[in-house]
MIKEVEX-213677 format. One line per field, with one value per residue: residue in three letters; x, y, z of N, C-alpha, C in turn. Coordinates in steps of 0.1 Angstrom, whole numbers, plus 2048, in hexadecimal, padded with zeros to 3 digits. Layout:
% MIKEVEX-213677
type	(ala ...) $
nxx	(X ...) $
nyy	(Y ...) $
nzz	(Z ...) $
caxx	(X ...) $
cayy	(Y ...) $
cazz	(Z ...) $
cxx	(X ...) $
cyy	(Y ...) $
czz	(Z ...) $
END
This chain:
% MIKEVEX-213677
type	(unk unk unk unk unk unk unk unk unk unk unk unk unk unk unk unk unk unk unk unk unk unk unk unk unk unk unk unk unk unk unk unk unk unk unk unk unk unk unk unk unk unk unk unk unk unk unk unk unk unk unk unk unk unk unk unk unk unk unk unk unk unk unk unk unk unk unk unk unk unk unk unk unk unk unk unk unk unk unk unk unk unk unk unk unk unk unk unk unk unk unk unk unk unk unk unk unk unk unk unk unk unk unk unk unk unk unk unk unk unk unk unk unk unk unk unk unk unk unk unk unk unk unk unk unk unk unk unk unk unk unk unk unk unk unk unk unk unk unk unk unk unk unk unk unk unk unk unk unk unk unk unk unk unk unk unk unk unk unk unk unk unk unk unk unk unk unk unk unk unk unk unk unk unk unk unk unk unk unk unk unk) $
nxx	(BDD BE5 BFF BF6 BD9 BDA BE9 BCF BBD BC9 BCA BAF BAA BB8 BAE B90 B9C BAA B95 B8B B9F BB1 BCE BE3 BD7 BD9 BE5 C00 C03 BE8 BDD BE8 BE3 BC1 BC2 BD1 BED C10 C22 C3A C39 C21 C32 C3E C2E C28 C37 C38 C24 C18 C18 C00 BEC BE9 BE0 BC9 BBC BBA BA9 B93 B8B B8D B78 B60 B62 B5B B44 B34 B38 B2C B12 B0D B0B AF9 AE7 ACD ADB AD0 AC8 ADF AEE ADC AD9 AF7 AFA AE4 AF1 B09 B02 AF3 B08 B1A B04 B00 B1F B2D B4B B54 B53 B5A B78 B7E B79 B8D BA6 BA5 BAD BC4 BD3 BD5 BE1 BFD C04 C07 C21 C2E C32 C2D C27 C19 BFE BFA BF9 BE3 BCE BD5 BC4 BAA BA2 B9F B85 B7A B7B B71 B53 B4B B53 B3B B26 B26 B3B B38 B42 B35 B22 B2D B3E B26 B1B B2F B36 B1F B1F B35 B27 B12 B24 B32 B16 B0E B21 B21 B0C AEE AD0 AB9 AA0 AA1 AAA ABF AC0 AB1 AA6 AB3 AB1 A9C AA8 AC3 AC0 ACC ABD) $
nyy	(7D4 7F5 803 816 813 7FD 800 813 7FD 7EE 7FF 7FF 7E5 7E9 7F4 7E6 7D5 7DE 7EA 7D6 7C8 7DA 7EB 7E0 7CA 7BE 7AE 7B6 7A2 795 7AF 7AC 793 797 7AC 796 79A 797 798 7A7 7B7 7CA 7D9 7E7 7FC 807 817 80C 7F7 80B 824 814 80F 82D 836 829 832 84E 84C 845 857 86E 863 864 883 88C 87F 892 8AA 8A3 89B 8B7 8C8 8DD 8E2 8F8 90C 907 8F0 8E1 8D3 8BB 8AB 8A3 896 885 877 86B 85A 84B 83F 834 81E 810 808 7F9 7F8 80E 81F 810 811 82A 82A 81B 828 83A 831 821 83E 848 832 839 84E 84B 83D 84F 859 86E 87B 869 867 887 886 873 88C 8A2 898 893 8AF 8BA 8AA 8B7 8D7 8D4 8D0 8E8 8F9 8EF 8F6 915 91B 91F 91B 90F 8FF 8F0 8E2 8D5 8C1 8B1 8A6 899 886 879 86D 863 84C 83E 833 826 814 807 7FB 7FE 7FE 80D 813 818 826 83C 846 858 877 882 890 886 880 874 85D 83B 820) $
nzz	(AF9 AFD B16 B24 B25 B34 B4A B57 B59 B6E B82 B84 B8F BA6 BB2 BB7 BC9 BDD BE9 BF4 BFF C10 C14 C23 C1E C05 BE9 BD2 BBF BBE BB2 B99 B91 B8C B78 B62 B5F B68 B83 B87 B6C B78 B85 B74 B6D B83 B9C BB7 BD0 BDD BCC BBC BC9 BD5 BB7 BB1 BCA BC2 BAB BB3 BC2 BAD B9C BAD BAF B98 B92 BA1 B97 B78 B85 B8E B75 B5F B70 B82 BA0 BB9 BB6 BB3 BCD BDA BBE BBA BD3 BD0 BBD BC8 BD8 BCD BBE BD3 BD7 BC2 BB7 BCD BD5 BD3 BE8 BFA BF0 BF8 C14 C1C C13 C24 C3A C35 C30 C48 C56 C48 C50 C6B C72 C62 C46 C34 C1E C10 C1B C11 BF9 BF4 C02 BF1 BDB BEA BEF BD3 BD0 BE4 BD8 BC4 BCB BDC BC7 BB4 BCB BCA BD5 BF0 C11 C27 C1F C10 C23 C32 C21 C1A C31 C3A C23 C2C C43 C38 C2D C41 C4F C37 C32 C51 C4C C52 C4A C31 C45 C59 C7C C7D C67 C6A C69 C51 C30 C18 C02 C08 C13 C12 BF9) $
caxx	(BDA BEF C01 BEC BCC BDD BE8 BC0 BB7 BD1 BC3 B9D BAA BC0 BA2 B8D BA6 BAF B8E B8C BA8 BB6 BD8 BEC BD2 BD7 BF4 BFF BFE BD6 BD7 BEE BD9 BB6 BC7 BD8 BF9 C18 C25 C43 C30 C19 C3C C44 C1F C25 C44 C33 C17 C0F C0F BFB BE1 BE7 BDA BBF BAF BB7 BA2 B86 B86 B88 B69 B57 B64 B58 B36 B2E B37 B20 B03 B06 B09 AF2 AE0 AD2 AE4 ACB AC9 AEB AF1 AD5 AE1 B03 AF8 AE1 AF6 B11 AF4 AF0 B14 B1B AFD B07 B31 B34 B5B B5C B51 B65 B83 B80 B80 B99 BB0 BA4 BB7 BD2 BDA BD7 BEE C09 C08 C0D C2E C36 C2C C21 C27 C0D BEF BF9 BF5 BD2 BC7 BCF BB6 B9F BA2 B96 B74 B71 B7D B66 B43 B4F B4D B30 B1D B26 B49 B32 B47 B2C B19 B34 B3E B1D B17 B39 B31 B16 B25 B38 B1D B0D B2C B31 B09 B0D B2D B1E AFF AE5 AC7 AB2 A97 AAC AA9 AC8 AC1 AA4 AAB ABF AAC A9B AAF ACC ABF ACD AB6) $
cayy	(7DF 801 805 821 808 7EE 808 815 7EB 7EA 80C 7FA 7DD 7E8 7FC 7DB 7C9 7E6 7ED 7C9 7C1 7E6 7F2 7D7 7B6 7BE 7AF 7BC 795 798 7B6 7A4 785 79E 7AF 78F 79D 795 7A4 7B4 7C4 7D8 7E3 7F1 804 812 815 800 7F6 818 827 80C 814 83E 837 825 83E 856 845 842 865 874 861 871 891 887 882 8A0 8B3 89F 89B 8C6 8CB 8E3 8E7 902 90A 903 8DD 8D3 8CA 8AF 8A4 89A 88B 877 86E 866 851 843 838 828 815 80B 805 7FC 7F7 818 824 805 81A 833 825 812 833 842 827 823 847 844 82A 83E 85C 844 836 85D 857 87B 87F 861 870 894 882 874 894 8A7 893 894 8BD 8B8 8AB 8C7 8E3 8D1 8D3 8F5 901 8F1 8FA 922 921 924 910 906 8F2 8E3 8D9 8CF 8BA 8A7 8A0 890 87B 86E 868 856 841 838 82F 81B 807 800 7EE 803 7FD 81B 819 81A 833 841 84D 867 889 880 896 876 878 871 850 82D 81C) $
cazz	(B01 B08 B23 B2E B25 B3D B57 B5A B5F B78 B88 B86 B93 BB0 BBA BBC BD0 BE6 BF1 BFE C0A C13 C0C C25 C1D BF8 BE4 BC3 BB7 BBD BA9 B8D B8E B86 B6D B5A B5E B6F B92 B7E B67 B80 B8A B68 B6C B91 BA4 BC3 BD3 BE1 BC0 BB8 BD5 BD1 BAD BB9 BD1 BBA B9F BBA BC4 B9F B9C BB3 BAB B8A B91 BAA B89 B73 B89 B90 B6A B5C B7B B8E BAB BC4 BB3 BB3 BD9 BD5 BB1 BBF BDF BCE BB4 BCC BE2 BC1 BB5 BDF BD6 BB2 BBA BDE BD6 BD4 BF7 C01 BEF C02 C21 C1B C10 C31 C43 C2D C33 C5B C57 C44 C58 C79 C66 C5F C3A C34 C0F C04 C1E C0F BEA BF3 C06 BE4 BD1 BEE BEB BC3 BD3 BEA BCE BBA BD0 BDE BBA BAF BCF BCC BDF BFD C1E C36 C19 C0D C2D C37 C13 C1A C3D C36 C1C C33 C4E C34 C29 C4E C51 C2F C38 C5B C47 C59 C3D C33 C4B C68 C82 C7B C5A C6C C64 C44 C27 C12 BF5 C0E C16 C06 BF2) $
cxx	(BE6 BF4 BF8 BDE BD0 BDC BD7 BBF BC1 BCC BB2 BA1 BB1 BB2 B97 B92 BA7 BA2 B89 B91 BB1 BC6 BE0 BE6 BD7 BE5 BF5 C01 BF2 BD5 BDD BEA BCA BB7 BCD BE7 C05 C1C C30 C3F C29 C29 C44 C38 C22 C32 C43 C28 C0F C0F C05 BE9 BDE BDC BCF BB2 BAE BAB B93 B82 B83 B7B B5D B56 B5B B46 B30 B2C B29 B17 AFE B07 AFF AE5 ADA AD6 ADF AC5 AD9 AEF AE8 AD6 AEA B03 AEF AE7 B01 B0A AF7 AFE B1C B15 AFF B18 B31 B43 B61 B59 B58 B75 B8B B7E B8A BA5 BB0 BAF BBE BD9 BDF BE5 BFB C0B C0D C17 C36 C3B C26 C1D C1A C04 BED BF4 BE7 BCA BCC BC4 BAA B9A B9A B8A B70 B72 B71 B55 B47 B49 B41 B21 B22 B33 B41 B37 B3D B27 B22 B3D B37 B19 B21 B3B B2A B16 B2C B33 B16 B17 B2B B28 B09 B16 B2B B13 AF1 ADA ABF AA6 A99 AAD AB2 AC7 AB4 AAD AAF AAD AA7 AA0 AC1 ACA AC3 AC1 ABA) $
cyy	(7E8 7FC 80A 818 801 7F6 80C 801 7EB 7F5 7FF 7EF 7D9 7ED 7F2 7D5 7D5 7E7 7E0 7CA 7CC 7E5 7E2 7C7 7B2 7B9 7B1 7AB 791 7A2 7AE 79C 790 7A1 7A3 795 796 79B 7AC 7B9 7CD 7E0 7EC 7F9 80B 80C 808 7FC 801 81E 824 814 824 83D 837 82E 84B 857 848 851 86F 871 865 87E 891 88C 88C 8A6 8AC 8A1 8AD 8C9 8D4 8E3 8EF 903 905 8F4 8D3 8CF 8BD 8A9 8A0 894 87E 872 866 858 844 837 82E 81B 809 801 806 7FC 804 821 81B 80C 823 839 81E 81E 839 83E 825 835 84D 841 82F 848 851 83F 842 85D 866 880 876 865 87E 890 882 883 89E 8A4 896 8A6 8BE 8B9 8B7 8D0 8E1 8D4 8E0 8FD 8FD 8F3 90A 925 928 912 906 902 8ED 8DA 8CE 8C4 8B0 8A1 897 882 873 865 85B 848 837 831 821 811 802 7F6 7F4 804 806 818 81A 824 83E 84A 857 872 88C 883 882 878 874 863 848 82A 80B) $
czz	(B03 B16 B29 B32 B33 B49 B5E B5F B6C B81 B8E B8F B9F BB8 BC1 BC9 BDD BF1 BFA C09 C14 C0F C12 C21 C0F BF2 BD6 BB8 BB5 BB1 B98 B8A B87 B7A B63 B54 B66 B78 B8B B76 B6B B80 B7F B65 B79 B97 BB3 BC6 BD7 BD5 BBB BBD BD4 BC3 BAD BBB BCA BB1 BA6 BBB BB9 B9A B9E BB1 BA0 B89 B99 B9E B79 B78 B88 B80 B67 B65 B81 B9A BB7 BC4 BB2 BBF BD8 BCA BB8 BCA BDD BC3 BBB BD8 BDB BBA BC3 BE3 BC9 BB2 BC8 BE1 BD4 BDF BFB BFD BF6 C0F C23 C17 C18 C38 C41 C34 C40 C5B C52 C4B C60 C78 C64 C50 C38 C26 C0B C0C C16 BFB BE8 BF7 BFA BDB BD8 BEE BDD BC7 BDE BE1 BC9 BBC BD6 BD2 BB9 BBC BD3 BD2 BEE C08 C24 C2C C12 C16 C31 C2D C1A C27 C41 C2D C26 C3F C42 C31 C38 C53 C45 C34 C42 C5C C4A C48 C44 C3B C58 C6F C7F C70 C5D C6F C56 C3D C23 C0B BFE C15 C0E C04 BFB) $
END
């Protein structure tokens, strides 16, 4: 395997672990055990563990970026807000470790500001910028629905993480393709 190969497994595999155990449960000998590596070799892949972890939520949020742009693909404009909400419905339901990611990078970044950490929140909140640029563009560069889109995502993340199963009061009002499965 490449470096770069190994580094990506070490990415997938921090991301795993992270979204467990979060940034403080997580030790980079968990991720070195996943991967079949050694704890000194992550550290010839990433300067530390927060590299480690940055990469991580990076990895998680490019994803999503990822697929907003997929799902709106050759779309018309007035189908790609429901294309990427249900695809992203779709991929929370598919990969829960990666809604576990990114709560787990929420907290993590809490936790660095409160510490006076400002550089590694201002890292994550670049990537998290990407996924706004990203649905921004592909819903017209119009604010209030890409507000209201990414609002909602996170109403739902909060609804899914708290377990509330779709026929649950909670989930009235929510358009149907905005319901879990």
């Amino acid at each position: 395997m490449s470096a770069d190969e190994r580094r990506e497994s070490v990415i997938r595999a921090a991301m795993s672990e992270f979204a467990h155990g979060g940034y403080e449960g997580t030790s980079t000998e968990a991720i070195a055990r996943r991967v079949g590596v050694s704890q000194p070799y992550l550290f010839r892949l990433f300067p530390n563990k927060q590299a480690m972890f940055l990469a991580a939520s990076r990895n998680c949020m490019e994803g999503t970026r990822q697929l907003f742009v997929d799902a709106a693909a050759d779309l018309a404009p007035d189908e790609k807000l429901a294309a990427m909400g249900n695809a992203y419905q779709q991929m929370i339901h598919d990969d829960p470790e990666r809604l576990l990611m990114q709560m787990q990078t929420y907290v993590a970044v809490a936790a660095a500001e409160a510490v006076g950490d400002h550089a590694f929140g201002e890292a994550v909140r670049e990537s998290w910028l990407g996924l706004w640029d990203t649905v921004q563009l592909e819903l017209g560069a119009d604010v209030d629905e890409t507000t209201t889109f990414l609002a909602y995502g996170m109403l739902i993340n909060t609804l899914v993480s708290l377990g509330f199963p779709a026929g649950h009061r909670v989930w009235a009002g929510f358009y149907e393709s905005a319901r879990p499965e």
